[in-house]
C-alpha positions in Angstrom: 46.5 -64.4 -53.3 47.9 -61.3 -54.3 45.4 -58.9 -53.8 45.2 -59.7 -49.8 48.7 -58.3 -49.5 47.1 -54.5 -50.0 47.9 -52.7 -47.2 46.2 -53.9 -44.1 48.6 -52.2 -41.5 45.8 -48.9 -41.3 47.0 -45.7 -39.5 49.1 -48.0 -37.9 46.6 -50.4 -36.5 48.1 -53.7 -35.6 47.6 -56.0 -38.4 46.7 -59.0 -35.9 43.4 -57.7 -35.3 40.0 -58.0 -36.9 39.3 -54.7 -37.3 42.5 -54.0 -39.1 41.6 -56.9 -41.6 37.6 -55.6 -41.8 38.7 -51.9 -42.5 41.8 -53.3 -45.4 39.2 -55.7 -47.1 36.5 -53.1 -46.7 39.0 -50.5 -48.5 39.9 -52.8 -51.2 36.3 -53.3 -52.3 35.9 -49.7 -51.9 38.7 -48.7 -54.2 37.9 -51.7 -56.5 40.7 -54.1 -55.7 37.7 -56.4 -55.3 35.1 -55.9 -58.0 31.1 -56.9 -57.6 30.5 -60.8 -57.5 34.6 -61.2 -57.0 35.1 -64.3 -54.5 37.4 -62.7 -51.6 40.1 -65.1 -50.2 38.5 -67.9 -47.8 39.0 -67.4 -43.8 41.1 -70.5 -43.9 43.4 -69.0 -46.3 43.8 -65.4 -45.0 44.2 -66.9 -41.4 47.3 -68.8 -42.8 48.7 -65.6 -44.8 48.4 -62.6 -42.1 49.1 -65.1 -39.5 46.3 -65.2 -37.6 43.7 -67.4 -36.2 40.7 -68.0 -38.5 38.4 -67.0 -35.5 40.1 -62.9 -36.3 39.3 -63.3 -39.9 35.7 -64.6 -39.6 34.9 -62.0 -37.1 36.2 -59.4 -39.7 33.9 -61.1 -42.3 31.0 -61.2 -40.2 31.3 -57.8 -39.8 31.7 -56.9 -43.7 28.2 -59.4 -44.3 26.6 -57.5 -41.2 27.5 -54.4 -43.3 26.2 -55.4 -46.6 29.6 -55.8 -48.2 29.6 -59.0 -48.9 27.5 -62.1 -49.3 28.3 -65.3 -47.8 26.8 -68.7 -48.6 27.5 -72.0 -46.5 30.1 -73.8 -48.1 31.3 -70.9 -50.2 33.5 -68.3 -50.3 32.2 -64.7 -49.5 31.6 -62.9 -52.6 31.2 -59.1 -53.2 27.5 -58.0 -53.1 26.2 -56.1 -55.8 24.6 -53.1 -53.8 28.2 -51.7 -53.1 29.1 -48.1 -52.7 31.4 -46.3 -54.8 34.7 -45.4 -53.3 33.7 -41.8 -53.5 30.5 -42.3 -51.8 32.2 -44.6 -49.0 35.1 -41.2 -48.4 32.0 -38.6 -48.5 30.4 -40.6 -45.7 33.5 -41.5 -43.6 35.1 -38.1 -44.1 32.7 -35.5 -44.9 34.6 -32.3 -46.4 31.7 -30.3 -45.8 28.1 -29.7 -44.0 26.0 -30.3 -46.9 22.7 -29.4 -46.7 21.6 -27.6 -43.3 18.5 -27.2 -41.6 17.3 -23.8 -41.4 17.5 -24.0 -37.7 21.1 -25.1 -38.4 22.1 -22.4 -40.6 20.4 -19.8 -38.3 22.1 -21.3 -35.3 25.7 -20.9 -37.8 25.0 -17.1 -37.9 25.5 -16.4 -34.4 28.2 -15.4 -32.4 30.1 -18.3 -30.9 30.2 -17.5 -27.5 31.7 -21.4 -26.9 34.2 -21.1 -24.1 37.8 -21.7 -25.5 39.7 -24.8 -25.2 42.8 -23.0 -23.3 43.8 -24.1 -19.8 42.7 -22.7 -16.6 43.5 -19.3 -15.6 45.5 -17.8 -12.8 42.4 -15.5 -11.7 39.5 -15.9 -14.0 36.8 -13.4 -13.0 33.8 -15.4 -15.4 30.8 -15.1 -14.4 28.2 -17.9 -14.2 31.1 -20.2 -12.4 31.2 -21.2 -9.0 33.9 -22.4 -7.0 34.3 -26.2 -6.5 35.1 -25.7 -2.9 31.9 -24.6 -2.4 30.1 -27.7 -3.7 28.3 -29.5 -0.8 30.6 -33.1 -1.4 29.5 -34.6 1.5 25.7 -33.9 1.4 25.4 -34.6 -2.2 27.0 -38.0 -1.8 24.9 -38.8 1.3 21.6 -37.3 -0.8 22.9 -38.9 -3.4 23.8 -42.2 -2.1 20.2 -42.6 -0.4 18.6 -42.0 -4.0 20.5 -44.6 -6.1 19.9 -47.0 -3.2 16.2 -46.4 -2.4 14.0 -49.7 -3.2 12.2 -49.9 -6.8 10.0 -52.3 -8.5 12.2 -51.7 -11.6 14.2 -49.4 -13.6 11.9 -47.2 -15.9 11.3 -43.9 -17.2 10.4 -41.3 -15.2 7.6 -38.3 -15.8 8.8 -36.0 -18.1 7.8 -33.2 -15.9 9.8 -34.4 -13.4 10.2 -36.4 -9.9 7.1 -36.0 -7.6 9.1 -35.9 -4.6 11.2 -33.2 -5.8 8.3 -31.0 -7.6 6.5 -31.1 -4.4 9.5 -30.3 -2.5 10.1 -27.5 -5.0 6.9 -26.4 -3.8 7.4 -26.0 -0.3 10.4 -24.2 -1.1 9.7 -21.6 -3.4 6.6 -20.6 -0.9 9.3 -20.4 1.8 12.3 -18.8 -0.3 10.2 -16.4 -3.1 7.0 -16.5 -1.6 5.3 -18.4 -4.7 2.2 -20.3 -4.3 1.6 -22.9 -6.5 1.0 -26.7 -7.3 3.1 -29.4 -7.5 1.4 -30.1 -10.8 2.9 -26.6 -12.2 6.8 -27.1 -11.6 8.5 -29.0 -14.4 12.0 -30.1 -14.0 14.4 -29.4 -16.6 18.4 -30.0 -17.2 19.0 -26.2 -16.4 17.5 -23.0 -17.3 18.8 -22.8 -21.0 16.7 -25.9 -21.5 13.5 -24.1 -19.9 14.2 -21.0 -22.2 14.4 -23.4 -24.9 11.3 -25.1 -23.9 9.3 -21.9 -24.1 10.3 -21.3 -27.1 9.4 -24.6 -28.6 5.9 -24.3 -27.0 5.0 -20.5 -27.5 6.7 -19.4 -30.4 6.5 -19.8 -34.5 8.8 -19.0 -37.1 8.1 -15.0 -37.3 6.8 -14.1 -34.6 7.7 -11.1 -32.2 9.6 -11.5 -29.4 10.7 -9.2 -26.7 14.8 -8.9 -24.7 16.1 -6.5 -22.3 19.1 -4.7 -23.5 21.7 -6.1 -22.8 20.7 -9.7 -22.0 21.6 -13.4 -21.3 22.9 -14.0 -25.2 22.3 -17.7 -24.7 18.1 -16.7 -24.4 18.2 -14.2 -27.4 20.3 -17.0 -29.4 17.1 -20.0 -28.3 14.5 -17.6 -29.9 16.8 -16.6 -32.7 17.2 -19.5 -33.8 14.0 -20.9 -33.9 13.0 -17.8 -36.1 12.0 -15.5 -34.0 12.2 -11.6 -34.7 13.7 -9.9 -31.8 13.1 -6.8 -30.5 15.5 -5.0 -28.1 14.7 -2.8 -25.3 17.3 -0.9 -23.5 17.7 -1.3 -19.9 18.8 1.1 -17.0 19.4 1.2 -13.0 15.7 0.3 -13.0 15.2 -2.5 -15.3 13.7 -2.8 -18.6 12.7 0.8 -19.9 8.6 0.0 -20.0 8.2 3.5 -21.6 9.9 2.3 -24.9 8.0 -1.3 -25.3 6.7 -1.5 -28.5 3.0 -1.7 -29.6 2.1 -5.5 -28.3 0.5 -6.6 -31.7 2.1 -9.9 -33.0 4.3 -10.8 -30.1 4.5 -13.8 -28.5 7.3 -13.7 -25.4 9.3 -11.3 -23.9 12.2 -12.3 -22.1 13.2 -10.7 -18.5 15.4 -10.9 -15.6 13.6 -9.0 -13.5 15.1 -8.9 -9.9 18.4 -8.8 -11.0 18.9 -7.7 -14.5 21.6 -9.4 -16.4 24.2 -8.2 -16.8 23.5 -4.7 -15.6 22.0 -5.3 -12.3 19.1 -3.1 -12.7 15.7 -4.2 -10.5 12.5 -3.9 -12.0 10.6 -1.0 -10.4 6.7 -1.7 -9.5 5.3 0.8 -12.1 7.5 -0.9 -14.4 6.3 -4.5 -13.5 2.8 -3.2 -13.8 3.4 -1.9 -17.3 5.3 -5.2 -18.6 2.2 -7.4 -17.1 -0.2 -5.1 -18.7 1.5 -5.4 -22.0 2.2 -9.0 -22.6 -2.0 -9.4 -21.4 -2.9 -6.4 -23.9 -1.5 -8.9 -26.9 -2.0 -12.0 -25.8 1.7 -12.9 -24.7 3.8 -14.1 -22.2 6.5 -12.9 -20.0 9.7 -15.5 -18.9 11.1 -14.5 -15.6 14.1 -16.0 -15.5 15.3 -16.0 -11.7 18.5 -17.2 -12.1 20.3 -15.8 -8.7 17.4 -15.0 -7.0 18.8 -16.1 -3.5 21.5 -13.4 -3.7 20.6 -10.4 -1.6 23.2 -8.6 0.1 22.2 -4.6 0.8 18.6 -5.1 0.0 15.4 -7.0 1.0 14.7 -10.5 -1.5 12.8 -8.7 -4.1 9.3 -9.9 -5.2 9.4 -12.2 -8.4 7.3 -10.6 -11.2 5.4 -14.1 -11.0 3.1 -13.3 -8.0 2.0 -9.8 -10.3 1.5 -11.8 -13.7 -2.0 -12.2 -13.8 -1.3 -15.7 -15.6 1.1 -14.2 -17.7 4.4 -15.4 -16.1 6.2 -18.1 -16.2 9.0 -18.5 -13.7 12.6 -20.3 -14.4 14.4 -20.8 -11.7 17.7 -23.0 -11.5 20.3 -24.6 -8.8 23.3 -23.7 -10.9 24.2 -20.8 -8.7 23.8 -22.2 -5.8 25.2 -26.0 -5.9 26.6 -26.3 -9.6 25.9 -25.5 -13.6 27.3 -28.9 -13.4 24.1 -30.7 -12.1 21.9 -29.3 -14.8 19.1 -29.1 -12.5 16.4 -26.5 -13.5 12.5 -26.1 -13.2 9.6 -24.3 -14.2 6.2 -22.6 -12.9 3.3 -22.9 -15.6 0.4 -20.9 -15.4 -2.1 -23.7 -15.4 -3.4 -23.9 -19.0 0.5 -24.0 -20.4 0.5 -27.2 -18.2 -0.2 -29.7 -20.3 1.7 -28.5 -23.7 4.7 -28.2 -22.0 4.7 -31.6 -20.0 4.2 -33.0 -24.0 6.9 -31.2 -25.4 9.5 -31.7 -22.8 8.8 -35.6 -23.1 9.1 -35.3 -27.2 12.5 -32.9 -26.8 13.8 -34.8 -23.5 11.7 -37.9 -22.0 13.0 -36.8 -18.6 15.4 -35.2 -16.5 18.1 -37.6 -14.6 15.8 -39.6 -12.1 18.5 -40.0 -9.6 19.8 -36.6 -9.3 16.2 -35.1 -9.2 15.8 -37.3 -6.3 18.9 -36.4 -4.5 18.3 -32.8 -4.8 14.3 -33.6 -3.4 16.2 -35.5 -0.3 18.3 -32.7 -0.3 15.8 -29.6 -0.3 13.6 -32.1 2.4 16.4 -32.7 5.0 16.6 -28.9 5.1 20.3 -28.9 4.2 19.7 -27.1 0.7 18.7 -24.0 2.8 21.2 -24.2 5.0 23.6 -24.4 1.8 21.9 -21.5 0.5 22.5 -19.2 4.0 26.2 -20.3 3.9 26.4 -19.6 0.1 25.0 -16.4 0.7 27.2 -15.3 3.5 30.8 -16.8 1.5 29.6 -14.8 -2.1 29.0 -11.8 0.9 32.3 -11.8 1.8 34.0 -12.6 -1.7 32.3 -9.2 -3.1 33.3 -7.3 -0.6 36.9 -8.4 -0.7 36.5 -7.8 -4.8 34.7 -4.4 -4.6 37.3 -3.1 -2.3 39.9 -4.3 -4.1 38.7 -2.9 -7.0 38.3 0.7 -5.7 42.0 0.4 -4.4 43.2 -0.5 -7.3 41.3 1.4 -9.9 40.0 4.3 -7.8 37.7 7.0 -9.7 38.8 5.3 -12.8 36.2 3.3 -13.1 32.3 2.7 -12.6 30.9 -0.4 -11.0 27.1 -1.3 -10.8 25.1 -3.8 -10.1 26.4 -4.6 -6.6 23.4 -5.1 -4.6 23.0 -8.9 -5.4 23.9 -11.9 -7.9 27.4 -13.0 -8.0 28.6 -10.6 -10.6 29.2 -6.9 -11.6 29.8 -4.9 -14.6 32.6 -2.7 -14.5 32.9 0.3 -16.8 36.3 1.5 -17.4 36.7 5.7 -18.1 39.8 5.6 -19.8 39.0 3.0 -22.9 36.0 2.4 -25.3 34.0 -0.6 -26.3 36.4 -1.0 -29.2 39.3 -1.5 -26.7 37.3 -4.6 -25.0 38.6 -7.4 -26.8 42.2 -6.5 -27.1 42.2 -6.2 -23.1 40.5 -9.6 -22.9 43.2 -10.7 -25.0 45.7 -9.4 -23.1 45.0 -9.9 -20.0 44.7 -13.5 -20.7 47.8 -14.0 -21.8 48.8 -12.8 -18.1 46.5 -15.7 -17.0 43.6 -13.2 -16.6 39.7 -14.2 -17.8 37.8 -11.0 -18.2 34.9 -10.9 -20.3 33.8 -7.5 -22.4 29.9 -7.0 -21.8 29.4 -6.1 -25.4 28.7 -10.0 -26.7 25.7 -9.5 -24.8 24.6 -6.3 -26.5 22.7 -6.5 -30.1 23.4 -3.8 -31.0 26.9 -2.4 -29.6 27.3 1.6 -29.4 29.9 3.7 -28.9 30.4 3.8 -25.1 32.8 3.3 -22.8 34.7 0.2 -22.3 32.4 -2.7 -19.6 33.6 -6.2 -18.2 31.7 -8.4 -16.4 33.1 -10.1 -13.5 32.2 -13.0 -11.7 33.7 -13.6 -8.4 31.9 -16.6 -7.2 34.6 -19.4 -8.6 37.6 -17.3 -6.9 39.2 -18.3 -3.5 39.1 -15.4 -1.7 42.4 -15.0 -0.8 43.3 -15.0 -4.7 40.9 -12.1 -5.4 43.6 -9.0 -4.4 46.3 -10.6 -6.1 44.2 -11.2 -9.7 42.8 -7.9 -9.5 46.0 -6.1 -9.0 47.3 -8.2 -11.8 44.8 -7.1 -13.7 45.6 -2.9 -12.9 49.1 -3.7 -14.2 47.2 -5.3 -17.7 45.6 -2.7 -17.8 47.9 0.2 -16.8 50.3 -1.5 -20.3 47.3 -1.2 -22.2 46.5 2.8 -21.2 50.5 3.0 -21.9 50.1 1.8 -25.4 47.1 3.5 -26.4 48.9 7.0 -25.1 51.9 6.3 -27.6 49.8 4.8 -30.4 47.5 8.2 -30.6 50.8 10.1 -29.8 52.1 8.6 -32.8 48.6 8.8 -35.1 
């Protein structure tokens, strides 16, 4: 009876339970306390020793024979089956000390850049882009939308198409011809849980190991770091206040994508011009490849016209991402795509292989949604709020920083780059740094470069997630961040 004494009280589980009595005997045979083909004490017994009701310690038994630990025959104590692993091999599994062997998928995906968003608190003013702010959300629409979906009559529970809810593809189709002008089929849209799983998507279906692909310079890291890591080779083309700079693309052999944000370049701003759209279409058919348009704030106009989506140019060529993450919530995870025809059918296979589907009920809330015409009225409002917030921002930012700075990109999208004159790129993350230990978030715009030059120092602001009224208070906090910083770096070089 000794050996049942050996510690059972386990990171200080209580000892009356029959998990505490599973994981101590399950230790002991581990550690060898209890060799192979050793009878282990009877449930009678143990009950009578720890305390406890024999109905804890044959639960804790069952679950060491449902295991493999042990063997148990009627009548007969539970012995120690032979098959056993060693302790060793029992601590590998339960506490690995390292990865082991990777994937090379794995290993390339270990190479990159985290750009995982740290586990501090929120922010006083925290200009990231992408966010929006909760306020914003439609509650009371959703719920409604919502509501109606979960409680709309089925036959039975099932899975859905992997390309998605009919009822929201073919409202996706109504309002993509209203909103951006597309003509297409229902058939062609694919719902997916955002845009990073349609990049992702493309990827799977259009590219090998090795082959060529194609990113503006800068762009949306979390694109370059889907082809990247499915061993693509990635070439970068620099962009300006027009977009992607056609003149430098490369000779078309051997590639298979290229990646674009055409009507709003991210993160610079930049709109494709029409020679330019021409040239990009007439490249990607010259070898063979295909162009992702990834549309991602396409509803936010302010100073211009809605521009054009490269889609309705593309010969075939294009295939359009569009998303709701800027408009209701990143949350949702609501995205789709538009397939030239022939790419139909591969992708509709791969998506149910990667995915099955995308959440049934949501799908079918946003369809009630888009159908009641309350996601366009959303959209107007949304449009008119971010209005307002960038103007408060831009003016603040002027006032603030005056001819110290450079800001572009303001004609649409719900962020801006800002380019400060008096510090370099090197100086980026030390401000970042700085500035959020004021309670600042500020975001250098050289994790999206890939290959960072000597230049002056950019941010990227979002100012979609901000109440307005705390927009003039975070940037002014900010001008005093940065006025200490300009303060140090005057009696550091004074010093070098």
């Amino acid at each position: 009876m000794t050996k049942i004494m050996v510690q059972f009280d386990r990171d200080g589980e209580n000892i009356r339970t029959s998990r505490a009595i599973y994981l101590g005997l399950r230790d002991q045979i581990a550690t060898g306390v209890y060799a192979v083909g050793d009878r282990l004490p009877s449930t009678r017994a143990l009950a009578e020793e720890l305390g406890v009701s024999r109905t804890t310690v044959t639960a804790a038994f069952e679950q060491l024979t449902s295991e493999g630990y042990v063997h148990v025959r009627h009548g007969a104590r539970a012995v120690v089956a032979g098959n056993v692993a060693a302790s060793s091999d029992i601590s590998r599994l339960t506490r690995p000390s390292s990865t082991g062997r990777l994937s090379a998928y794995a290993a390339r995906a270990m190479e990159l850049p985290s750009i995982v968003p740290s586990a501090t608190g929120p922010l006083d003013h925290d200009f990231r882009y992408g966010d929006v702010a909760p306020g914003d959300f439609p509650k009371l629409a959703w719920r409604k939308s919502l509501g109606s979906a979960v409680l709309a009559h089925r036959d039975k529970l099932s899975y859905g198409h992997p390309a998605g809810s009919p009822a929201l593809r073919q409202a996706l189709q109504g309002y993509l011809w209203r909103a951006r002008g597309i003509r297409c089929t229902a058939e062609q849209i694919v719902i997916v849980n955002g845009s990073q799983q349609a990049l992702d998507l493309c990827a799977r279906v259009l590219v090998d190991p090795g082959d060529k692909v194609l990113f503006e310079e800068p762009c949306y890291a979390m694109a370059r770091n889907v082809l990247v890591t499915l061993g693509a080779v990635p070439t970068a083309i620099n962009c300006d206040e027009d977009g992607l700079d056609t003149s430098s693309l490369p000779d078309p052999a051997g590639y298979a994508l290229a990646c674009v944000t055409p009507s709003h370049q991210f993160p610079l701003g930049g709109v494709l011009s029409i020679g330019r759209r021409r040239q990009l279409v007439e490249w990607a058919t010259a070898g063979d490849a295909f162009i992702v348009e990834d549309d991602y704030d396409g509803e936010y106009r302010y100073d211009v016209r809605p521009i054009p989506p490269l889609y309705l140019a593309g010969r075939g060529r294009v295939i359009y991402v569009g998303t709701t993450s800027k408009i209701l919530s990143p949350t949702l995870r609501l995205g789709y795509l538009v397939l030239p025809e022939p790419l139909i059918e591969p992708f509709v296979l791969c998506k149910q292989i990667m995915d099955r589907h995308t959440s049934m009920f949501e799908q079918e809330a946003l369809a009630k949604f888009i159908e009641s015409g309350g996601y366009e009225r959303h959209v107007r409002k949304m449009r008119r709020a971010n209005a307002e917030r960038r103007g408060i921002f831009l003016d603040a930012m002027v006032a603030a920083f005056g001819e110290k700075i450079e800001i572009i990109g303001t004609s649409a999208g719900l962020h801006v780059v800002v380019w400060f004159n008096e510090f370099g790129r090197r100086d980026e993350q030390n401000i970042a740094d700085t500035a959020r230990h004021n309670g600042i978030g500020v975001y250098p715009v050289s994790r999206l470069y890939s290959n960072p030059v000597e230049r002056r120092a950019g941010f990227i602001f979002g100012y979609a997630s901000m109440p307005i009224r705390q927009i003039p208070s975070g940037v002014d906090r900010l001008r005093q961040v940065m006025a200490q910083q300009a303060a140090s770096s005057a009696v550091f070089d004074a010093g070098a």
